[in-house]
mmCIF file as gemmi writes it, N, C-alpha and C atoms, coordinates in Angstrom:
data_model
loop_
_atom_site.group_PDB
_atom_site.id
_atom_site.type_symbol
_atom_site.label_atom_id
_atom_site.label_alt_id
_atom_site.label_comp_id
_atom_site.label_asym_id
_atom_site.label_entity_id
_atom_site.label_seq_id
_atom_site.pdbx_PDB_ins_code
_atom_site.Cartn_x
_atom_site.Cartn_y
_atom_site.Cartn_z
_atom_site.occupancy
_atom_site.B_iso_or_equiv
_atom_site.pdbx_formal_charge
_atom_site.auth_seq_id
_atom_site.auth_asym_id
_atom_site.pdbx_PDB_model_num
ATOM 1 N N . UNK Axp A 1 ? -172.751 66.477 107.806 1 0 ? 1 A 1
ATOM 2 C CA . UNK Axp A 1 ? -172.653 66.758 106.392 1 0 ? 1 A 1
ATOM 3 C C . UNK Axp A 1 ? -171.205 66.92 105.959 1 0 ? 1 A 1
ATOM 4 N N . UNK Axp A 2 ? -170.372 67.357 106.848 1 0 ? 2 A 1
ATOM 5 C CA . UNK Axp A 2 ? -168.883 67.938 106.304 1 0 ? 2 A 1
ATOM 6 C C . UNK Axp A 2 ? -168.516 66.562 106.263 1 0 ? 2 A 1
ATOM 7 N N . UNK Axp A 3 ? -168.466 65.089 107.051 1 0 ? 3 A 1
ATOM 8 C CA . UNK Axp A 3 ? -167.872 64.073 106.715 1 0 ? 3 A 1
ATOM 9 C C . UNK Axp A 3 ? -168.525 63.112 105.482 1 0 ? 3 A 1
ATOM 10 N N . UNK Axp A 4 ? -169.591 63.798 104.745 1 0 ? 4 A 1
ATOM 11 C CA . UNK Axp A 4 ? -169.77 63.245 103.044 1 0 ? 4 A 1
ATOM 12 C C . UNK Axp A 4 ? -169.205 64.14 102.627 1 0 ? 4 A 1
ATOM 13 N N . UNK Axp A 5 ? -169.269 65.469 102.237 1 0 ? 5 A 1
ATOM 14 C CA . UNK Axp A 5 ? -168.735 65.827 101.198 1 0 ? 5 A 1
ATOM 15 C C . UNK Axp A 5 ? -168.218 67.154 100.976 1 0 ? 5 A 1
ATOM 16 N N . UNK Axp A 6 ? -167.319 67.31 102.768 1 0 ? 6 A 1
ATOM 17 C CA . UNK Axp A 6 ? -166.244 68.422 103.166 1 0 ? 6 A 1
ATOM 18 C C . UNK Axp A 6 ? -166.327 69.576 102.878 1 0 ? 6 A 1
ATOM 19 N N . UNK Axp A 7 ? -167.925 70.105 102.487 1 0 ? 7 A 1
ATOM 20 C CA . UNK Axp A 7 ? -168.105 71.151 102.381 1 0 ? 7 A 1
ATOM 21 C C . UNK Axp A 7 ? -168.54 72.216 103.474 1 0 ? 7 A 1
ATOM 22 N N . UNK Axp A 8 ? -167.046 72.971 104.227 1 0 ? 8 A 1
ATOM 23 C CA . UNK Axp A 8 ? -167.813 72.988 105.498 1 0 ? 8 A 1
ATOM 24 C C . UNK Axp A 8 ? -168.106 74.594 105.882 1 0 ? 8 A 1
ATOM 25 N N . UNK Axp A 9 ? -168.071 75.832 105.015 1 0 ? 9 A 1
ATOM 26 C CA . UNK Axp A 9 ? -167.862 77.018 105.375 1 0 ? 9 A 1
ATOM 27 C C . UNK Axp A 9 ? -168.98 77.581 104.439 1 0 ? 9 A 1
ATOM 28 N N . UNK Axp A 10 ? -169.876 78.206 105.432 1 0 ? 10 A 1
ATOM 29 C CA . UNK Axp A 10 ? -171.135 79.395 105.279 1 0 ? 10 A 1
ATOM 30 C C . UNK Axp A 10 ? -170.614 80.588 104.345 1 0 ? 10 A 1
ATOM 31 N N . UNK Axp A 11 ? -171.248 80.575 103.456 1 0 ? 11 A 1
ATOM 32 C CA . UNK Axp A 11 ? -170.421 81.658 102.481 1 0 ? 11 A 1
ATOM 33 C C . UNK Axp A 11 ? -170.615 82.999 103.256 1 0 ? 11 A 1
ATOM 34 N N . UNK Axp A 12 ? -171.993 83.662 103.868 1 0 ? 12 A 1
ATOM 35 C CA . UNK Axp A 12 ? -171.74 85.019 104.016 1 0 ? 12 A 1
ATOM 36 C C . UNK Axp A 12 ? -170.494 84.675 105.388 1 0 ? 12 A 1
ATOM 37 N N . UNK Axp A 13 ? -170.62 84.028 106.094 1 0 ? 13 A 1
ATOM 38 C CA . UNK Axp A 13 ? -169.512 84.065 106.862 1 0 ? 13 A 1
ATOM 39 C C . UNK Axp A 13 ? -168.301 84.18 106.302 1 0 ? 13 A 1
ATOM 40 N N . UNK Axp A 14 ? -167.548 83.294 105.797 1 0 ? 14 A 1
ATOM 41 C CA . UNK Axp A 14 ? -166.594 83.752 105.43 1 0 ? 14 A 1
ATOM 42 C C . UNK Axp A 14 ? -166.145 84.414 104.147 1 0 ? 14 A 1
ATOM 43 N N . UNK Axp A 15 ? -167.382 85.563 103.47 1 0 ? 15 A 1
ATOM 44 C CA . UNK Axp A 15 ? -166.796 86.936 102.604 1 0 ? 15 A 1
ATOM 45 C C . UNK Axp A 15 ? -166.49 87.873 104.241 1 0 ? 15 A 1
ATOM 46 N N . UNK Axp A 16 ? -167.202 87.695 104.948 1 0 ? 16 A 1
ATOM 47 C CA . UNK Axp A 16 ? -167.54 88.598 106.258 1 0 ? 16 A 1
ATOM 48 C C . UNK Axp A 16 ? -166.3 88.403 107.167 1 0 ? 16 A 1
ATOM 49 N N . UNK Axp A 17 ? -165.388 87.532 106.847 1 0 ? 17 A 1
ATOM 50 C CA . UNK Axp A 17 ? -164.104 86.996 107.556 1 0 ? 17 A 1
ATOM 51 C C . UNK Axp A 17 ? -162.979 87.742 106.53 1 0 ? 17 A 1
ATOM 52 N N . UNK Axp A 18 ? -163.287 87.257 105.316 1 0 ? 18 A 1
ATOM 53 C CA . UNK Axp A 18 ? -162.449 87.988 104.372 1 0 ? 18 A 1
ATOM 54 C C . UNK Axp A 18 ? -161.83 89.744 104.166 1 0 ? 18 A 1
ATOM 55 N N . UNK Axp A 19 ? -163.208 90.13 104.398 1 0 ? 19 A 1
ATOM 56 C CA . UNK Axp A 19 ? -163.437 91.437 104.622 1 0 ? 19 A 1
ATOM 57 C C . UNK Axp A 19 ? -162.559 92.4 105.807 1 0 ? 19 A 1
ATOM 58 N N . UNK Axp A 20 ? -162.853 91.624 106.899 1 0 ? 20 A 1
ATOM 59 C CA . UNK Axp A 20 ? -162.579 91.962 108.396 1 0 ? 20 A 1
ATOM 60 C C . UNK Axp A 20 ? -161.098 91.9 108.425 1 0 ? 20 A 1
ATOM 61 N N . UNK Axp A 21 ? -160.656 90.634 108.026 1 0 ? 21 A 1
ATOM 62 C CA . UNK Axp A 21 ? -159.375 89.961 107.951 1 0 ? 21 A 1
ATOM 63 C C . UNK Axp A 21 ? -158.195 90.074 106.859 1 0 ? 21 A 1
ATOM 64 N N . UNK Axp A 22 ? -158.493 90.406 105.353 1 0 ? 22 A 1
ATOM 65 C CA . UNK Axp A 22 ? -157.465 90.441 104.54 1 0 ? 22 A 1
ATOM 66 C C . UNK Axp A 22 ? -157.276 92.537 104.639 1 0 ? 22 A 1
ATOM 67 N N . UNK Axp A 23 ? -156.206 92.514 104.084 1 0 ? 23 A 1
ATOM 68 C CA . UNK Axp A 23 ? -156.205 93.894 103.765 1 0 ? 23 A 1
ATOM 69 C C . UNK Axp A 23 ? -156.248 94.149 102.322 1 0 ? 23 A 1
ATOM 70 N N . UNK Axp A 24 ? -155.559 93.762 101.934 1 0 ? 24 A 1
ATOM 71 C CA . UNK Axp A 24 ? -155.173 93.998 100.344 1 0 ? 24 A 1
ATOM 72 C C . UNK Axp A 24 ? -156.804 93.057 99.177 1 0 ? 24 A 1
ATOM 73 N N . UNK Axp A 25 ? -156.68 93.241 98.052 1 0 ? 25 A 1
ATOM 74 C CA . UNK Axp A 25 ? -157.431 92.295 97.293 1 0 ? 25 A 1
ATOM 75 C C . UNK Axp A 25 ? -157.311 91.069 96.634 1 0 ? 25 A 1
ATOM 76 N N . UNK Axp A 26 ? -156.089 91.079 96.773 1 0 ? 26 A 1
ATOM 77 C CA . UNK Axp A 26 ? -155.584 90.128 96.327 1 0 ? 26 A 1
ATOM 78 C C . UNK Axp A 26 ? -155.612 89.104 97.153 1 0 ? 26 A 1
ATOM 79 N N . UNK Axp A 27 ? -155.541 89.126 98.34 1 0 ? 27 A 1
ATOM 80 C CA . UNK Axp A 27 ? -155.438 88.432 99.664 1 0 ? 27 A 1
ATOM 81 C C . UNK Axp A 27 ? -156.797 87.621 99.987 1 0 ? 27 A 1
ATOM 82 N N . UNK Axp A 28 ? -157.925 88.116 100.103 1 0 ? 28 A 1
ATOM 83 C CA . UNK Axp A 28 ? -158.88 88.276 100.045 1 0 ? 28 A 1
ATOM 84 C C . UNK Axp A 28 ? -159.34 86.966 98.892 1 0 ? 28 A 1
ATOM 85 N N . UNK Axp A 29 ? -159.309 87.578 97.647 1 0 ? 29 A 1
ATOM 86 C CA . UNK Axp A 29 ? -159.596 86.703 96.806 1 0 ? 29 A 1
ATOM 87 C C . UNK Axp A 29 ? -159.283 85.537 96.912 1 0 ? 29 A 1
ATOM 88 N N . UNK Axp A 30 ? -157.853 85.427 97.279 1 0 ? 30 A 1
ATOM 89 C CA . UNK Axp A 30 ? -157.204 84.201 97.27 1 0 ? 30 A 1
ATOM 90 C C . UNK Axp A 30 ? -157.619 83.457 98.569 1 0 ? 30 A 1
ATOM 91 N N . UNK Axp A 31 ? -158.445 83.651 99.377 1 0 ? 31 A 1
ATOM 92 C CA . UNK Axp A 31 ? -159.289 83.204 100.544 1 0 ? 31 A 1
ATOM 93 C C . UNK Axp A 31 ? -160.316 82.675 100.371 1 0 ? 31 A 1
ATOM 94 N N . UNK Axp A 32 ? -160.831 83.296 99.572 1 0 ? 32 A 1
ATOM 95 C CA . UNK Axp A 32 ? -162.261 83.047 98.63 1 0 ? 32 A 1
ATOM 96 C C . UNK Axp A 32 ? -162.33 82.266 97.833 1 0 ? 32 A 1
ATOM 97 N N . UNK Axp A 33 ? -161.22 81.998 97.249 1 0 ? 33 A 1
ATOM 98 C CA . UNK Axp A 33 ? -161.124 80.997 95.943 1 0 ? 33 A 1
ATOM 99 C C . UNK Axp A 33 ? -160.561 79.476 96.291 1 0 ? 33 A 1
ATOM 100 N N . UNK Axp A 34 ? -160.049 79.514 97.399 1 0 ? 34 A 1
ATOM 101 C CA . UNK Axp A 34 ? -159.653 78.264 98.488 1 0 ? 34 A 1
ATOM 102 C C . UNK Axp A 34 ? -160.567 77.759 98.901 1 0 ? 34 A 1
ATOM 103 N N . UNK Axp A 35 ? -161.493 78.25 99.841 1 0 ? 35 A 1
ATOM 104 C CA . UNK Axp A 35 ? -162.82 78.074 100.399 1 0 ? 35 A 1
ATOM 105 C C . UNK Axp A 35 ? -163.384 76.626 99.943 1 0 ? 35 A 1
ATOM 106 N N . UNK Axp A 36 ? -164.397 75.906 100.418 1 0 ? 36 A 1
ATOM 107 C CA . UNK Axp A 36 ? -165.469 74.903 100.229 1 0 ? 36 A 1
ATOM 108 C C . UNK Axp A 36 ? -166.274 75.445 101.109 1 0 ? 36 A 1
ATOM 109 N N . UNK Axp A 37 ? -167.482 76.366 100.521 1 0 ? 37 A 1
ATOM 110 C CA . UNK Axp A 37 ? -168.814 76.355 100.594 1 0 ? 37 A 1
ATOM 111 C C . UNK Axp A 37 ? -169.175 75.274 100.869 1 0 ? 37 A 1
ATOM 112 N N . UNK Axp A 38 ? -170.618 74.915 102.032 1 0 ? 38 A 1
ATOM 113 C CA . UNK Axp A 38 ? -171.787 74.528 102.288 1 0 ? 38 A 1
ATOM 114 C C . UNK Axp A 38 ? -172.922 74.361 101.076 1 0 ? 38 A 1
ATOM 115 N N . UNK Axp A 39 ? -172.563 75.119 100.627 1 0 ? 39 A 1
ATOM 116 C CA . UNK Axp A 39 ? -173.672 75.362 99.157 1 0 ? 39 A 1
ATOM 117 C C . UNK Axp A 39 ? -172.909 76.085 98.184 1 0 ? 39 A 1
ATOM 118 N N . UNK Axp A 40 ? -173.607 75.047 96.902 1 0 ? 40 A 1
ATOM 119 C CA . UNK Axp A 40 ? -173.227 75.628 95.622 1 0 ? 40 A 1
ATOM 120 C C . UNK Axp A 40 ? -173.214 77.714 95.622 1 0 ? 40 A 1
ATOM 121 N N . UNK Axp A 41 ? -172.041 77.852 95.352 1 0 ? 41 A 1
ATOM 122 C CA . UNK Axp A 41 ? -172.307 79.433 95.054 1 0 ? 41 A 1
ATOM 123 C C . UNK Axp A 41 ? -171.621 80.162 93.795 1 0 ? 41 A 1
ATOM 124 N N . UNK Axp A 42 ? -171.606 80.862 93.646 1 0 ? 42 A 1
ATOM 125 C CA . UNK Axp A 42 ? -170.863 81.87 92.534 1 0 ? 42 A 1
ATOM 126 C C . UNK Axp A 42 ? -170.649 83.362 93.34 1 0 ? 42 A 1
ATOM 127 N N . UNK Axp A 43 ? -169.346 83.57 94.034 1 0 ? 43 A 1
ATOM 128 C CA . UNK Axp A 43 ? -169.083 84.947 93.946 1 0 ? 43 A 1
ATOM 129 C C . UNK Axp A 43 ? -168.407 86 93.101 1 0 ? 43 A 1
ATOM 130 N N . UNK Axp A 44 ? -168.881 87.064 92.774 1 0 ? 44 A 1
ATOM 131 C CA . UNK Axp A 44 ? -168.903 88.228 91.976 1 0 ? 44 A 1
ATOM 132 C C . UNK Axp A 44 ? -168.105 89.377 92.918 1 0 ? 44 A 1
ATOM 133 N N . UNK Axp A 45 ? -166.576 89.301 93.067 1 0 ? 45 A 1
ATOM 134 C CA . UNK Axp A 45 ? -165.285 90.528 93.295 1 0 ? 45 A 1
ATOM 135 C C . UNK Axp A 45 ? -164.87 91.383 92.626 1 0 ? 45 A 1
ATOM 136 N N . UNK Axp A 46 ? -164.81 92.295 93.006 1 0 ? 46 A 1
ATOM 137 C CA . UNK Axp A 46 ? -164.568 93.706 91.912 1 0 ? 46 A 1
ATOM 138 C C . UNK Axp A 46 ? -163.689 94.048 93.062 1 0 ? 46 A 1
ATOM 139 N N . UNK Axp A 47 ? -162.358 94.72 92.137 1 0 ? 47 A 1
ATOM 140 C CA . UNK Axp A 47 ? -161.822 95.871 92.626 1 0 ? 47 A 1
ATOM 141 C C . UNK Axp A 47 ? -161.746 97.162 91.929 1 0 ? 47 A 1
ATOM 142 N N . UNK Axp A 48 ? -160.716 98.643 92.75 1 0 ? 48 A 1
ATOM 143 C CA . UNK Axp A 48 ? -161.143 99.568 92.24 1 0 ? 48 A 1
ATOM 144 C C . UNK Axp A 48 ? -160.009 99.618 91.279 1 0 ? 48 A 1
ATOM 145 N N . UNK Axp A 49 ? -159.573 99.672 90.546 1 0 ? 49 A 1
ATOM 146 C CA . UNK Axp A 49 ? -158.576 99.462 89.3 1 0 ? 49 A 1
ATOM 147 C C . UNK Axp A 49 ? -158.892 98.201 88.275 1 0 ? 49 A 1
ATOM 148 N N . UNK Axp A 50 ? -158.433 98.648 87.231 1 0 ? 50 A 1
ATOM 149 C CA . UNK Axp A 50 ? -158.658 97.746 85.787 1 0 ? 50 A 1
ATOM 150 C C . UNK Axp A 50 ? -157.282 97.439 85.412 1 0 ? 50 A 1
């Protein structure tokens, strides 16, 4: 499947990489927002400041 249409990363896996692995939120996000999902998704990030 990844050589049609390069979508090659399990989303709970990698929030679960993100998590483990970034420190900050910003970091994180910007991991997340790089990404190509396996499947269509929409993730929902909150931090604790406005």
């Amino acid at each position: 499947m990844e050589f049609y249409t390069h979508f090659t990363k399990l989303v709970t896996f990698t929030v679960r990489m993100a998590l483990e692995k970034k420190s900050t939120f910003e970091e994180a996000r910007e991991m997340l927002m790089k990404e190509h999902f396996i499947a269509p998704s929409y993730l929902i990030i909150a931090g604790t400041e406005v």
